[in-house]
Backbone as CSV, one residue per row, in Angstrom:
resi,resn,N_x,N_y,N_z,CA_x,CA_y,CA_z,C_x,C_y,C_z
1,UNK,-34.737,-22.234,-19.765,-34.052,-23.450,-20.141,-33.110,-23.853,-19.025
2,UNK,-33.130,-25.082,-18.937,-32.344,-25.707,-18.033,-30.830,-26.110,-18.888
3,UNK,-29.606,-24.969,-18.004,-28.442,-24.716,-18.525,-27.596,-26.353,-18.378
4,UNK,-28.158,-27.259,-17.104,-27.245,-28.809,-17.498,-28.266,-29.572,-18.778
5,UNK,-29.192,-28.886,-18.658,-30.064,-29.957,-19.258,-29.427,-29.999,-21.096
6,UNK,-29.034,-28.413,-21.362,-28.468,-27.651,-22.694,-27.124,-28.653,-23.238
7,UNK,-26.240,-28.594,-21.931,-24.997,-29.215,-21.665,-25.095,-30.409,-22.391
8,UNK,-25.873,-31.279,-21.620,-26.290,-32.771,-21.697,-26.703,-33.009,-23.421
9,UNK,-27.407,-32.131,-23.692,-27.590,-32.250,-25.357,-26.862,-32.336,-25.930
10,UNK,-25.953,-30.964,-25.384,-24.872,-30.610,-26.492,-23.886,-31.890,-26.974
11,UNK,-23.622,-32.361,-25.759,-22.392,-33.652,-25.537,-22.916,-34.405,-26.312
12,UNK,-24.889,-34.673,-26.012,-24.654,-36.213,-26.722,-24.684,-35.844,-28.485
13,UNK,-24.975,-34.470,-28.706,-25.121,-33.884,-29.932,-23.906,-34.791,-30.585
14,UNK,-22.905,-34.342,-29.890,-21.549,-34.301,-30.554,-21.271,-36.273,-30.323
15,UNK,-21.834,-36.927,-29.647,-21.358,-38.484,-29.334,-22.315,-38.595,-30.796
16,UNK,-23.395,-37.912,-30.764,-23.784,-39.060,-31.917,-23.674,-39.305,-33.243
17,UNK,-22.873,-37.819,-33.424,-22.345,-37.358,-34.246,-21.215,-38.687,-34.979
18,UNK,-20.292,-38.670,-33.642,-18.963,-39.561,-33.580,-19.558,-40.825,-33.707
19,UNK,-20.889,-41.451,-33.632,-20.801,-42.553,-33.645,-21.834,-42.818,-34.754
20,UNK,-21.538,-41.839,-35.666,-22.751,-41.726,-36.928,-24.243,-41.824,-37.043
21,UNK,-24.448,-41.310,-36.165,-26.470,-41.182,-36.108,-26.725,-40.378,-37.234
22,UNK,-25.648,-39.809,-37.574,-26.732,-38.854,-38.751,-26.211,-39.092,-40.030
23,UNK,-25.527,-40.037,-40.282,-25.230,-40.489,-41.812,-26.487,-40.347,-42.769
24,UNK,-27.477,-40.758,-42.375,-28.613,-40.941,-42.942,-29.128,-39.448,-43.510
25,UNK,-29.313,-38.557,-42.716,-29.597,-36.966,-43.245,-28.284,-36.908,-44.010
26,UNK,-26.356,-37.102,-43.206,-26.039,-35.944,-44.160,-24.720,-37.372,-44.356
27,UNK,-25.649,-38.141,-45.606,-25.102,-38.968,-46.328,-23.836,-38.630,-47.241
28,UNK,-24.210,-37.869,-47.981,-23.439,-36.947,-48.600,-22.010,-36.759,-48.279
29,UNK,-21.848,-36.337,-47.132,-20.531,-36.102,-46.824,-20.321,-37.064,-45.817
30,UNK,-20.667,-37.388,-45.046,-20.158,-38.213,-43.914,-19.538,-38.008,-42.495
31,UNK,-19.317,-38.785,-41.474,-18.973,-38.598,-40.059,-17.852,-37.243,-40.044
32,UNK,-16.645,-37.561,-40.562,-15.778,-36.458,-40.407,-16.117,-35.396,-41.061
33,UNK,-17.126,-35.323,-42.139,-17.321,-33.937,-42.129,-18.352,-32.807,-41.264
34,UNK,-19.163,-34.260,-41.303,-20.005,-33.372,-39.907,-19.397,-32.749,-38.949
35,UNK,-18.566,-33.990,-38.477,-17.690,-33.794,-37.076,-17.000,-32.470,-37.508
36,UNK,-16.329,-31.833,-38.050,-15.963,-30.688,-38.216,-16.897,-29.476,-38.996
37,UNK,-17.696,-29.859,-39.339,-18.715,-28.644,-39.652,-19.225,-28.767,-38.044
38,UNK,-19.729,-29.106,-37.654,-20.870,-29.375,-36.303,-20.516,-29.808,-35.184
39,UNK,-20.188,-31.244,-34.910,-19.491,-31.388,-33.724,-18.179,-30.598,-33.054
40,UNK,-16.993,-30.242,-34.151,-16.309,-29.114,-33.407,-16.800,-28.304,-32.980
41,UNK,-17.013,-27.437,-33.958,-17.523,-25.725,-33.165,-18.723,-26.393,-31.842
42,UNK,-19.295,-27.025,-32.123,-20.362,-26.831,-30.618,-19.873,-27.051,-29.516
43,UNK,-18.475,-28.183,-29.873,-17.791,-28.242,-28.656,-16.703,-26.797,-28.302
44,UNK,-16.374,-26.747,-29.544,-15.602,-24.689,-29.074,-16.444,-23.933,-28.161
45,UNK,-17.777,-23.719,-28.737,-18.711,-23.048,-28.384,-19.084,-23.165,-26.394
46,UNK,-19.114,-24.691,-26.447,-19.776,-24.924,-25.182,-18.226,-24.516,-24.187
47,UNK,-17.353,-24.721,-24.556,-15.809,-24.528,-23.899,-15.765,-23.405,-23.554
48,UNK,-15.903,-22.369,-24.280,-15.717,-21.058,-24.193,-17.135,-20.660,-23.743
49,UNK,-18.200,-20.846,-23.030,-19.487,-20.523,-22.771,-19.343,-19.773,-21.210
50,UNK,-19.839,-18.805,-21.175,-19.662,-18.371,-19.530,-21.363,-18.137,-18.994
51,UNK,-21.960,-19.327,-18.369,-23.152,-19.487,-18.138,-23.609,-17.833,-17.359
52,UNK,-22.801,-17.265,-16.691,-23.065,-16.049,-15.510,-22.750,-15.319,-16.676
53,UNK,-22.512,-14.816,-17.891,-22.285,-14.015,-18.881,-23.596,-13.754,-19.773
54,UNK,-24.085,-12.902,-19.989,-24.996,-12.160,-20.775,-24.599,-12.410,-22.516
55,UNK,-23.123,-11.473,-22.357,-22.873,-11.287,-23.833,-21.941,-13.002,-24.098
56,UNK,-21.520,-13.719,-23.366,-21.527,-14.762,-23.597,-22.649,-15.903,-24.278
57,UNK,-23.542,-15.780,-23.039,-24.741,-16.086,-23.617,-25.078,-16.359,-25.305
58,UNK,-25.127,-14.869,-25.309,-25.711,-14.243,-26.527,-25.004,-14.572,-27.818
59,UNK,-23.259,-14.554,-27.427,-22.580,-15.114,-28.306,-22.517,-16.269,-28.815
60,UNK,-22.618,-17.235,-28.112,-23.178,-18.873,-28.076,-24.394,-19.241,-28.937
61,UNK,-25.301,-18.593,-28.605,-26.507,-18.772,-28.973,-26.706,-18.250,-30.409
62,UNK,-25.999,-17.352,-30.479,-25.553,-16.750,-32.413,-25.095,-17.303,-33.389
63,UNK,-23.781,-18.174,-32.417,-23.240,-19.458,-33.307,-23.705,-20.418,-33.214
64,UNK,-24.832,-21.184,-32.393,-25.423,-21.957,-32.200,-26.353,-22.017,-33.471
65,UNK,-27.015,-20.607,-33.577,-28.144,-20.477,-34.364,-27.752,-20.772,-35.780
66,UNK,-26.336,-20.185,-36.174,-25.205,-19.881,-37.081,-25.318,-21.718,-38.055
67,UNK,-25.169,-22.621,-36.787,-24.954,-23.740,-37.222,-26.269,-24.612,-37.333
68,UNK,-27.201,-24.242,-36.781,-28.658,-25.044,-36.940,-28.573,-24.338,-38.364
69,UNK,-28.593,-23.435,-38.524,-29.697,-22.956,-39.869,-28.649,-23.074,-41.732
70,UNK,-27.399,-23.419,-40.926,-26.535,-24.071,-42.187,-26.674,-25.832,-41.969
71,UNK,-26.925,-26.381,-41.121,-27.180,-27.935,-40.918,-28.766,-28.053,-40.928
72,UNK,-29.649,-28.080,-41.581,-31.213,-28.250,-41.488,-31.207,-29.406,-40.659
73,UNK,-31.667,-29.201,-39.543,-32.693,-30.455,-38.766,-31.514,-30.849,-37.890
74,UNK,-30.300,-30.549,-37.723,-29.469,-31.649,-36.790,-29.606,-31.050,-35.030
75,UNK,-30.386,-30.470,-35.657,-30.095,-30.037,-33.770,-32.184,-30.739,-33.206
76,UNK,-32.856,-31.253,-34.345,-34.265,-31.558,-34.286,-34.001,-32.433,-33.142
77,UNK,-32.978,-33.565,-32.539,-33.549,-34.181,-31.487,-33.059,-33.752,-30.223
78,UNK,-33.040,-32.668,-29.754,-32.341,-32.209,-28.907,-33.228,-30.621,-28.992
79,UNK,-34.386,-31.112,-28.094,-34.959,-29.856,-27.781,-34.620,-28.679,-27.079
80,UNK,-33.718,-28.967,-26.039,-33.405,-27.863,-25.436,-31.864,-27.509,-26.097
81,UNK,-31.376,-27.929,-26.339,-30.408,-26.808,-27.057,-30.803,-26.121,-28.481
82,UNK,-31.583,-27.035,-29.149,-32.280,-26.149,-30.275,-33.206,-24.704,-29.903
83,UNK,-34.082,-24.768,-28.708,-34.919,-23.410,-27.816,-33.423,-22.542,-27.952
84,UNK,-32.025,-23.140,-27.212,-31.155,-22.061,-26.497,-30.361,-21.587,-27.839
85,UNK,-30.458,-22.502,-29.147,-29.801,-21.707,-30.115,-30.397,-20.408,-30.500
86,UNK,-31.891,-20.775,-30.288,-32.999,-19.660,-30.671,-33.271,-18.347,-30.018
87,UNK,-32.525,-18.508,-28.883,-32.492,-17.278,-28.177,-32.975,-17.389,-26.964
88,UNK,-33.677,-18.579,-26.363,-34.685,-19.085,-25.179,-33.543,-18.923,-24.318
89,UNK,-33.842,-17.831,-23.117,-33.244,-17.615,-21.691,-32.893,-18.811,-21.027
90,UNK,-31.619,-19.018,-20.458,-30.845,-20.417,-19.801,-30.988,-20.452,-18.102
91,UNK,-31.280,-20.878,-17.473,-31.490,-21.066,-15.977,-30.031,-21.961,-15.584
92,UNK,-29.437,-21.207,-14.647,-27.674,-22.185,-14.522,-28.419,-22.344,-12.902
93,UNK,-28.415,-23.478,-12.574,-28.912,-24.212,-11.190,-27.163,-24.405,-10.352
């Protein structure tokens, strides 16, 4: 996996979050709750990420996984950070 390419997801993960792309799946609760179920932590996550780190890595990718599989489908348009929640090896260029 391409580690800017991960980056680049992650961010717009979290813009589209803020600018309500996903009302529609998680109607229910709405922008600010997403934004703090989901858009926070991924942005914690990516903050605290040490690309040259192993157990970093690994840690990321746990809570990554942590939050795909309590949010069904929000990480579906964003292929490469959904692979890197899954455990798919990161290439830092």
């Amino acid at each position: 996996m391409d580690y800017p390419e991960i980056c680049r997801e992650a961010f717009a993960l979290v813009d589209d979050i803020g600018n309500g792309a996903f009302n529609n799946e998680f109607s229910e609760r709405g922008t600010l709750a997403t934004t703090v179920e989901v858009a926070m932590p991924v942005l914690a996550i990516f903050r605290q990420l040490n690309p040259d780190d192993p157990s970093s890595i690994a840690d990321a990718q746990s809570r990554l996984f942590k939050i795909a599989s309590g949010e069904q489908g929000v990480f579906s348009r964003y292929p490469a950070l959904a692979a890197f929640s899954l455990g798919e090896r990161i290439d830092v260029q």
